[in-house]
N, C-alpha and C positions, 0 to 999 in steps of 0.2 A: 128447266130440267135439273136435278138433283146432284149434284155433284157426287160421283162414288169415292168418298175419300180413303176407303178399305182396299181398292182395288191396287192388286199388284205387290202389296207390303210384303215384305219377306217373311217367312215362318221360320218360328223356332220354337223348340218343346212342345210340339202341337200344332197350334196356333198363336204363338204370341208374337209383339211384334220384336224388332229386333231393337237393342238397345239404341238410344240417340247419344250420338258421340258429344259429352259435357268435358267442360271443364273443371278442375281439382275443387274451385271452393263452390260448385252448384252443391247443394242439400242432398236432392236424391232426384233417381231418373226410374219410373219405374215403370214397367209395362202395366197392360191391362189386366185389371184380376178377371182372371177367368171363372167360368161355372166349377170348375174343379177345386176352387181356393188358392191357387199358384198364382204366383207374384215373383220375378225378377227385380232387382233394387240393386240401387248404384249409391253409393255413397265411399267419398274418404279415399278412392281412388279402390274400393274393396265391392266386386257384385257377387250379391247373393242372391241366390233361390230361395222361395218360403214354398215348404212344402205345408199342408195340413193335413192331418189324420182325423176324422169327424166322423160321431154317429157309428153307425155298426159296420165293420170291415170287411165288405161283401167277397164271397166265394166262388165257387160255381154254379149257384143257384140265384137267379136275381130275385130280391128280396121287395116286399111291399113299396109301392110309389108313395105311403106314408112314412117310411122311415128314411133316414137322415143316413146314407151311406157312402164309405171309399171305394172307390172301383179298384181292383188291383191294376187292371187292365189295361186303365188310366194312368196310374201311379207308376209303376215298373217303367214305359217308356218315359218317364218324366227321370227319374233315377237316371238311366242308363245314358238320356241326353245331356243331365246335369254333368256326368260324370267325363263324359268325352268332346263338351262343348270349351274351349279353351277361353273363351269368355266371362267365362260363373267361373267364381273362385272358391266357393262352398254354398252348401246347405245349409239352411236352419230347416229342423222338423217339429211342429206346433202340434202337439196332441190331445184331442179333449174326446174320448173313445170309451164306449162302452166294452170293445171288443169284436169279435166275431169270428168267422172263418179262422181254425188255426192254422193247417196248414195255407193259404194266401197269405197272411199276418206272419209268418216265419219267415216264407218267402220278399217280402219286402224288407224283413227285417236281417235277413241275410243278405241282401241287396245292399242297402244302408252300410252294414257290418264289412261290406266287401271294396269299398270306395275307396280310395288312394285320397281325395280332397279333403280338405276339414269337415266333417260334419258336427251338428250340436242340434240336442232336442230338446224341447222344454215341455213338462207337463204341467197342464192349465185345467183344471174343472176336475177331470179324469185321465187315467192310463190303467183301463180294468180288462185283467185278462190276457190276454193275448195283445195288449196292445202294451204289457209289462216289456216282452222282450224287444217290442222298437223302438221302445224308452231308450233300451242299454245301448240301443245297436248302434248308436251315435258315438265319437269317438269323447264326446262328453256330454253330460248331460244334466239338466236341470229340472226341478219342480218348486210349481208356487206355494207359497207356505197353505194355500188355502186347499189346493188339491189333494188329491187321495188317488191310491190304488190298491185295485184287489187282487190277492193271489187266491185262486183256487185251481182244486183240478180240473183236469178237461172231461168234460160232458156232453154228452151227444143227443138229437134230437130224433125220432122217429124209430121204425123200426130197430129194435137191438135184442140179439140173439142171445137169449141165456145161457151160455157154451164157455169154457175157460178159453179160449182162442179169444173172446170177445174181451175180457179181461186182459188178457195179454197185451193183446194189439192197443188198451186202453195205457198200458203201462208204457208199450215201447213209444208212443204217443209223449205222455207225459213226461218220460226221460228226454225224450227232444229237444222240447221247452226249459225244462230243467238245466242242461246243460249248455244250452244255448241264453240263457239269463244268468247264468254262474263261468261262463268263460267273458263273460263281456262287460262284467260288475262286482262289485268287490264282497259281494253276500255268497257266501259258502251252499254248497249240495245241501247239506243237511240242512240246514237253517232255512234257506230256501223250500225244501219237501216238509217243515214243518208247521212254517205259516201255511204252506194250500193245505194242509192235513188238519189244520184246530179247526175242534168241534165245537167252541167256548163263547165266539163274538157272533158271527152270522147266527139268524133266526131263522132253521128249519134249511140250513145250507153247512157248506163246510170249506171252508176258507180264513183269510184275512183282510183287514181292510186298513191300511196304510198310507197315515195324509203324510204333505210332507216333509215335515220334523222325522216324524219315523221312519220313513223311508231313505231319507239321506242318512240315519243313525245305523240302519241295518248296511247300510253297504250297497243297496241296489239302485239308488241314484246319487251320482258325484256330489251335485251342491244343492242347497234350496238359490231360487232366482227368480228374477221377471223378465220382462223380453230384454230391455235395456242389455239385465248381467248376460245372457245368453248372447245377444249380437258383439256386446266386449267382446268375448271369449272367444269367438268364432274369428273373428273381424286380427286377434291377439295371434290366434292359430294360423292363419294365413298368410300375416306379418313373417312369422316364424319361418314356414313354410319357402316363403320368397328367400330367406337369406341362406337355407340351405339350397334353394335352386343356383341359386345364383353365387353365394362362395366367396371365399377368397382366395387371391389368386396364389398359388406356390412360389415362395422364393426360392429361386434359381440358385442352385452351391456352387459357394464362390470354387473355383479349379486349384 
């Protein structure tokens, strides 16, 4: 008979298992990656979460079994576990996203944006779209010199009512995003509304397209990096982190 070696294991973030208690000079301890892309990692006496952002950042409409999607629905309880699990000492968030869903992609990215722990993102391949502002929403953030992203407006599929309401509601939309990638990055409103607004680089669109050299020059990501500079950083922040928890102790006045 088959041994069930799964049976009974404790869950955590889902289903993952729980970490095995190592010692300081083991390498790394690291749970199972899951279908979702999540990975918990031990190393240096520092555990991290790898979050991944992939493919198109599904909404509330499930999209084609052909494409490559983030569930929010997935993601958000993975967020809110890392956050309150005393174990995980930070995120890292890996992004390689066409985009998708604005409002879910705010959502996570205000999620992110809202975390008391270290977080740190790196963008890898791509960060197009709405996946701009969960670049920022890391409390630092990197991209590979090879990567790119796109700023354009936000655009909608399917039915759309030719009515100034419909314009509006497109603008208070777009002021969202806006100020939600300009509170959390060092690229200014205007500068910001003027890359999605060029009519000069996209063919038969309206937008920018931002690898990144550019994109750390404009202000809207911290540093260019690879994962290495990104887990320093994090791994740097948490160090930090500890010696404010922890203190030192008040000298007592002498009487």
């Amino acid at each position: 008979m088959k041994k069930d070696t799964e049976k009974n294991r404790p869950l955590l973030l889902g289903c993952q298992e729980e970490l095995e208690e190592t010692g300081e000079s083991r390498a790394t301890s690291q749970r199972p990656l899951l279908e979702d892309g999540s990975v918990t990692t031990r190393c240096n006496g520092h555990t991290i979460h790898c979050l991944t952002i992939i493919g198109q950042i599904e909404g509330h409409y499930i999209l084609p079994s052909q494409n490559k999607t983030t569930k929010y629905e997935h993601v958000i309880p993975q967020i809110v576990a890392v956050e309150e699990d005393p174990q995980i000492d930070g995120l890292l968030m890996l992004l390689n996203t066409v985009g998708g869903d604005v409002e879910a992609g705010l959502a996570l990215a205000e999620l992110v944006a809202g975390m008391k722990k270290p977080t740190v993102s790196l963008v890898l391949g791509g960060g197009h779209s709405i996946g701009v502002p969960l670049a920022v929403a890391a409390k630092r953030s990197f991209i590979a010199e090879s990567a790119s992203m796109t700023i354009h407006p936000v655009r909608m599929n399917g039915l759309v009512l030719g009515i100034p309401q419909t314009l509006e509601y497109f603008q208070r939309m777009q002021d969202r995003i806006t100020n939600f990638v300009t509170q959390n990055s060092n690229i200014t409103k205007e500068r910001f509304t003027s890359l999605s607004r060029n009519t000069q680089e996209l063919v038969m669109d309206v937008g920018t397209v931002l690898d990144g050299p550019d994109a750390v020059e404009e202000g809207l990501i911290d540093s260019l990096g690879s994962l290495s500079d990104a887990i320093d950083c994090l791994e740097k922040m948490i160090d930090r982190g500890r010696k404010r928890k922890n203190g030192t102790p008040k000298k007592k006045k002498a009487d």
